[in-house]
Chimera marker file (.cmm) of the C-alpha trace (Angstrom):
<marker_set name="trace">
<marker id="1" x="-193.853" y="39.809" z="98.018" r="1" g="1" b="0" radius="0.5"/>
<marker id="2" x="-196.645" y="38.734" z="100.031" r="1" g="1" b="0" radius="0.5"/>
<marker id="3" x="-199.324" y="35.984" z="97.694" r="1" g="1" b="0" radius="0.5"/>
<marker id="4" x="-203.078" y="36.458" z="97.704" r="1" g="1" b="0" radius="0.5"/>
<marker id="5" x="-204.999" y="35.924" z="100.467" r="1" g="1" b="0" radius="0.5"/>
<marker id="6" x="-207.979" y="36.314" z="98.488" r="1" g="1" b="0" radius="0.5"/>
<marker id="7" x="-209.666" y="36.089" z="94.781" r="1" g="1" b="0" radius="0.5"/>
<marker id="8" x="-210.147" y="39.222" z="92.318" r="1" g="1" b="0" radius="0.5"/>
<marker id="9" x="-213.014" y="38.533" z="90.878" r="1" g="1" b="0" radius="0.5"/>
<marker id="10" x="-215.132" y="41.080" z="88.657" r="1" g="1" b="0" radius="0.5"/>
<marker id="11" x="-213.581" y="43.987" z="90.064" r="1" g="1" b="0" radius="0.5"/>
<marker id="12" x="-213.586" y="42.852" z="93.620" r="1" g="1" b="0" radius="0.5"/>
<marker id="13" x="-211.060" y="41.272" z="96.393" r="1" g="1" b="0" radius="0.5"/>
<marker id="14" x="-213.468" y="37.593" z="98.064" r="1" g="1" b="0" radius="0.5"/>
<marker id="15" x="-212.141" y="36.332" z="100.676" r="1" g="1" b="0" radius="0.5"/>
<marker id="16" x="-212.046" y="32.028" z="100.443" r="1" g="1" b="0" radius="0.5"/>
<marker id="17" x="-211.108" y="29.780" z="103.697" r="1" g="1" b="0" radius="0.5"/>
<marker id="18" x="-209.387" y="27.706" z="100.913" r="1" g="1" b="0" radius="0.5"/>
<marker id="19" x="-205.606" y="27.613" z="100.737" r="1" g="1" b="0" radius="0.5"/>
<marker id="20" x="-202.950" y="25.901" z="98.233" r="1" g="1" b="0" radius="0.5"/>
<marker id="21" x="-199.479" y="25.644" z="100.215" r="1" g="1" b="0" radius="0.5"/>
<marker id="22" x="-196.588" y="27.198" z="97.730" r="1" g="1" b="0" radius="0.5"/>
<marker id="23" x="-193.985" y="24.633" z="98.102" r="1" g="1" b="0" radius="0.5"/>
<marker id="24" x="-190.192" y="25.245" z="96.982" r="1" g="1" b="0" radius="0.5"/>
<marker id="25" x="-189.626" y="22.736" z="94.333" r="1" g="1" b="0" radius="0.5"/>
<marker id="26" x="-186.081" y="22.100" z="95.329" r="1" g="1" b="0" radius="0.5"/>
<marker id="27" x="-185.880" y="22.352" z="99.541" r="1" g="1" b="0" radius="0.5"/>
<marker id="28" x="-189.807" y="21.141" z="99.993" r="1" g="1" b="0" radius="0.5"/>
<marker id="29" x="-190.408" y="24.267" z="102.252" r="1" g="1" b="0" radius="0.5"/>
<marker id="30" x="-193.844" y="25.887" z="102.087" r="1" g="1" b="0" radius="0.5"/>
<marker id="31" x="-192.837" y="29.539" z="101.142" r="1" g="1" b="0" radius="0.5"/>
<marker id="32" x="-196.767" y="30.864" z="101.357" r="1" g="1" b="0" radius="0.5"/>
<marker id="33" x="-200.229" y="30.676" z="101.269" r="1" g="1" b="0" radius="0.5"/>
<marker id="34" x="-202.419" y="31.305" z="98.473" r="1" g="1" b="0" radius="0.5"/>
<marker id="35" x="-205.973" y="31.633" z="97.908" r="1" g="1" b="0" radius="0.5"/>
<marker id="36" x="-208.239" y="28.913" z="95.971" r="1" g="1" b="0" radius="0.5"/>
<marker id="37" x="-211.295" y="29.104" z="94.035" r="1" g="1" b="0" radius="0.5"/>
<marker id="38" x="-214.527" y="27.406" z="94.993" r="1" g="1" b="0" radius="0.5"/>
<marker id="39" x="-217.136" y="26.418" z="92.804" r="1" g="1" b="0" radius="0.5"/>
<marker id="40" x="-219.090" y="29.153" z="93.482" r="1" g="1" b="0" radius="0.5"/>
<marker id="41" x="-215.580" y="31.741" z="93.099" r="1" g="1" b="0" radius="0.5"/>
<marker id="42" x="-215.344" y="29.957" z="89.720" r="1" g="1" b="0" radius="0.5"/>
<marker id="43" x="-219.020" y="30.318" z="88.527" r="1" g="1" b="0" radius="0.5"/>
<marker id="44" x="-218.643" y="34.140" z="89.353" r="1" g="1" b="0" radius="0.5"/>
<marker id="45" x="-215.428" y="34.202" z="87.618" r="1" g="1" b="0" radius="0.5"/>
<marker id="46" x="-216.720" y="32.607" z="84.560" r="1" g="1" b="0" radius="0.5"/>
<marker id="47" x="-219.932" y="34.690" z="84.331" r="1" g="1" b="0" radius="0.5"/>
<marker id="48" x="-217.882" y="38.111" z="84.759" r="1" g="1" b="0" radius="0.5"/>
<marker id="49" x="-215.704" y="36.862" z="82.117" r="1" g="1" b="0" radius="0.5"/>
<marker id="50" x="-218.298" y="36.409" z="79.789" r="1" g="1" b="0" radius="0.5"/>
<marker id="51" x="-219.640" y="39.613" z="80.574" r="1" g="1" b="0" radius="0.5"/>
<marker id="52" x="-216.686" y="41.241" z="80.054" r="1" g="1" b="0" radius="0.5"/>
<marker id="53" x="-216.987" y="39.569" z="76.268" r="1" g="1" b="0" radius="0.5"/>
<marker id="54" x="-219.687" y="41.908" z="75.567" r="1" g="1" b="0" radius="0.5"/>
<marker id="55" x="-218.694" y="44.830" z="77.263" r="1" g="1" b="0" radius="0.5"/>
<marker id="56" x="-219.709" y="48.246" z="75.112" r="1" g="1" b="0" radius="0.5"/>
<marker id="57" x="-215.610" y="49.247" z="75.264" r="1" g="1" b="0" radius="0.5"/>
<marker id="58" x="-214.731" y="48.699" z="71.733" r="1" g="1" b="0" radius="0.5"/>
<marker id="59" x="-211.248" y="47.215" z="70.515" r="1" g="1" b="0" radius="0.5"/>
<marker id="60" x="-209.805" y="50.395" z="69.964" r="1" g="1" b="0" radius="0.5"/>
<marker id="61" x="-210.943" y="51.691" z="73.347" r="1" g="1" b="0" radius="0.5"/>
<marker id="62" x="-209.886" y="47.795" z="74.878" r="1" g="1" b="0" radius="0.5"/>
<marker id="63" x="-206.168" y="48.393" z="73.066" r="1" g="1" b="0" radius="0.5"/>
<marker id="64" x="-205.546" y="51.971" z="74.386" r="1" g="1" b="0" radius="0.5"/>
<marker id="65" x="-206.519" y="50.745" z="77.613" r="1" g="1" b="0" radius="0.5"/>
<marker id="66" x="-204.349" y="47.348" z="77.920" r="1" g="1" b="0" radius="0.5"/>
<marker id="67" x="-201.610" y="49.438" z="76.218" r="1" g="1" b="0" radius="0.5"/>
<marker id="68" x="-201.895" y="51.857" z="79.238" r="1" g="1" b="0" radius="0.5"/>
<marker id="69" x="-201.485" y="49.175" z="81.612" r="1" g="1" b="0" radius="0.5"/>
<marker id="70" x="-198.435" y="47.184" z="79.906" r="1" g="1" b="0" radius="0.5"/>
<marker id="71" x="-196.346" y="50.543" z="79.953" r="1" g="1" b="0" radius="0.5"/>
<marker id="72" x="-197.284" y="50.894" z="83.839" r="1" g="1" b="0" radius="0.5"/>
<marker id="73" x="-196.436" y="47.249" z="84.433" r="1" g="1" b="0" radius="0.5"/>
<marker id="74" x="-193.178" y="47.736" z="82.497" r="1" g="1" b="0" radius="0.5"/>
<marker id="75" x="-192.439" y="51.158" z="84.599" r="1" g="1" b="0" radius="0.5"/>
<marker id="76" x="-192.753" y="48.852" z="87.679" r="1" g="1" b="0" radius="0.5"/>
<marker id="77" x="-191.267" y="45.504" z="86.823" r="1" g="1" b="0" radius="0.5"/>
<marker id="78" x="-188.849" y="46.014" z="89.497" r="1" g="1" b="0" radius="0.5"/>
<marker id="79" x="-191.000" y="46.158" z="92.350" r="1" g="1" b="0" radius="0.5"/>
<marker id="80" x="-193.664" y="43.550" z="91.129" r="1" g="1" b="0" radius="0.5"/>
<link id1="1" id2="2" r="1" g="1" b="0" radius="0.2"/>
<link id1="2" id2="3" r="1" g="1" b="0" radius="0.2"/>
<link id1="3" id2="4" r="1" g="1" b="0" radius="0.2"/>
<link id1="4" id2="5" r="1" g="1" b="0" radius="0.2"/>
<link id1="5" id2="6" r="1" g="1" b="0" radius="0.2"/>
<link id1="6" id2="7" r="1" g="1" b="0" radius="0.2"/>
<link id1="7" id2="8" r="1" g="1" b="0" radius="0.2"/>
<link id1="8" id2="9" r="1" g="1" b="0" radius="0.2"/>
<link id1="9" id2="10" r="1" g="1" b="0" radius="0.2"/>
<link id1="10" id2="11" r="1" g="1" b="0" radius="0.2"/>
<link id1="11" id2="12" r="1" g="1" b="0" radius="0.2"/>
<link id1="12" id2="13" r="1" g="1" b="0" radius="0.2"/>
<link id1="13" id2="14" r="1" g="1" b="0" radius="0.2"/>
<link id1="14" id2="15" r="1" g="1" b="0" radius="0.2"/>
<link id1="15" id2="16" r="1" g="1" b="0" radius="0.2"/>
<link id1="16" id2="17" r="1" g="1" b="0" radius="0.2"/>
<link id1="17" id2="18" r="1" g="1" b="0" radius="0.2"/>
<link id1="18" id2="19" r="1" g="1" b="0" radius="0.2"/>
<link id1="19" id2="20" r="1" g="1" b="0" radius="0.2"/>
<link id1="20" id2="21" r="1" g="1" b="0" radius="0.2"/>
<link id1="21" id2="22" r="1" g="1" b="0" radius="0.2"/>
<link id1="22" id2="23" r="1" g="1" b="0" radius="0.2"/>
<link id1="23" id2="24" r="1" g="1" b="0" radius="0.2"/>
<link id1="24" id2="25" r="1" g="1" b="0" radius="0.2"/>
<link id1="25" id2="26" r="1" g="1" b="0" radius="0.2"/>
<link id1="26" id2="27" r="1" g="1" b="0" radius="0.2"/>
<link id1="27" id2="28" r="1" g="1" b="0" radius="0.2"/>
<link id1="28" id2="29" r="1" g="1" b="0" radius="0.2"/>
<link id1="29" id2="30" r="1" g="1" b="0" radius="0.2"/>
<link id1="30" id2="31" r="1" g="1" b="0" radius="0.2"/>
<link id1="31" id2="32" r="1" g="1" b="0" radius="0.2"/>
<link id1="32" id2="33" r="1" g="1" b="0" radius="0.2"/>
<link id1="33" id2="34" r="1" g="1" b="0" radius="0.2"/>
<link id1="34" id2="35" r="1" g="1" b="0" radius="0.2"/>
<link id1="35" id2="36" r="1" g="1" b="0" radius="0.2"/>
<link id1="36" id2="37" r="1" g="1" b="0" radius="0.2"/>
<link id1="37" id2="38" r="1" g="1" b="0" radius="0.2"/>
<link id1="38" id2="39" r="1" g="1" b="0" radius="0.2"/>
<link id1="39" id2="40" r="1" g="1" b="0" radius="0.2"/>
<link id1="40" id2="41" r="1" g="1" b="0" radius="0.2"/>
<link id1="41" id2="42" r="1" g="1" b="0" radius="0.2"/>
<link id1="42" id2="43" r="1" g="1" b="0" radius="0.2"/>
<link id1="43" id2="44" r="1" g="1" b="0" radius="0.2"/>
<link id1="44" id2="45" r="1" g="1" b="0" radius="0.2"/>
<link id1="45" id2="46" r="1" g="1" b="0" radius="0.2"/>
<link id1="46" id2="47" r="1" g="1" b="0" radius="0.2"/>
<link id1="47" id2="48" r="1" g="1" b="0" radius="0.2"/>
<link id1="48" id2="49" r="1" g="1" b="0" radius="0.2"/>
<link id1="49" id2="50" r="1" g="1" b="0" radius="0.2"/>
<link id1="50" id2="51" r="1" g="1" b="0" radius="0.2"/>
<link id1="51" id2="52" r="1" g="1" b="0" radius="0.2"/>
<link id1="52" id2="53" r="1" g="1" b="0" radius="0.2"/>
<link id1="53" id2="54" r="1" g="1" b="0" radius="0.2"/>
<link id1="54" id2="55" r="1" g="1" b="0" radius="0.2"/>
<link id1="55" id2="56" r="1" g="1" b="0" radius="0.2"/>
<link id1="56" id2="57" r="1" g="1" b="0" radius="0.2"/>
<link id1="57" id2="58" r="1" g="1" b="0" radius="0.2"/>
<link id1="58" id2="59" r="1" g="1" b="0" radius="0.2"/>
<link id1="59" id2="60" r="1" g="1" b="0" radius="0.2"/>
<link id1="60" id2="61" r="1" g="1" b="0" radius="0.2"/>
<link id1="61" id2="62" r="1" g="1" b="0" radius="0.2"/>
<link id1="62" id2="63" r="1" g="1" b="0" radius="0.2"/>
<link id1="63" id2="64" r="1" g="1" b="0" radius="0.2"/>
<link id1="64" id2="65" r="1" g="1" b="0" radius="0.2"/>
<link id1="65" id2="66" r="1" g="1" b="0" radius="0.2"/>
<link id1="66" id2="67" r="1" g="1" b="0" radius="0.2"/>
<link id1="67" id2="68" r="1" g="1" b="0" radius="0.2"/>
<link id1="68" id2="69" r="1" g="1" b="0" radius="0.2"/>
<link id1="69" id2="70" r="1" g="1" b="0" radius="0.2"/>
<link id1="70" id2="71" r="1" g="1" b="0" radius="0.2"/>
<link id1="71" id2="72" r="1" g="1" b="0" radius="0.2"/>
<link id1="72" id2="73" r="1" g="1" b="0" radius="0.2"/>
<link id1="73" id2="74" r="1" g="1" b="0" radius="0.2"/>
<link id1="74" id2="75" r="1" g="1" b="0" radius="0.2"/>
<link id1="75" id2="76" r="1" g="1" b="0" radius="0.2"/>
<link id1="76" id2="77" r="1" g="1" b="0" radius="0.2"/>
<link id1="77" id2="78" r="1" g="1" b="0" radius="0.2"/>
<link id1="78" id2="79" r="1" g="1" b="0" radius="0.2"/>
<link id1="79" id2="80" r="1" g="1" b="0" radius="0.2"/>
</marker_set>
């Protein structure tokens, strides 16, 4: 499985020049690359999550919806 390049944040893929080595905790090796947030990647990140607080989906809407998602992620477990 290949790590994140970049950040999802508010709906959208942002690229960053920032990178955090994944290290095995037993041989030392780096295994990957991932992607780090910013200041400004975490300002956006915190002001679409607060958005997202107030979003117009009610919880009945929000459940059917994460519901929805946990049976696809459960349908795939293998390959993720």
């Amino acid at each position: 499985m290949a790590a994140a390049k970049s950040l999802f944040i508010d709906g959208t893929w942002r690229d960053t020049s920032q990178r955090m080595a994944v290290i095995h905790k037993f041989t030392g090796a780096t295994l990957d690359e991932v992607a780090v947030a910013g200041p400004a990647e975490v300002d956006a990140a915190v002001q679409a999550a607060s958005e997202a607080q107030t979003h117009p989906m009610g919880p009945a809407e929000r459940h059917r919806v994460l519901t929805a998602v946990a049976a696809a992620v459960r349908e795939q477990a293998d390959e993720l």
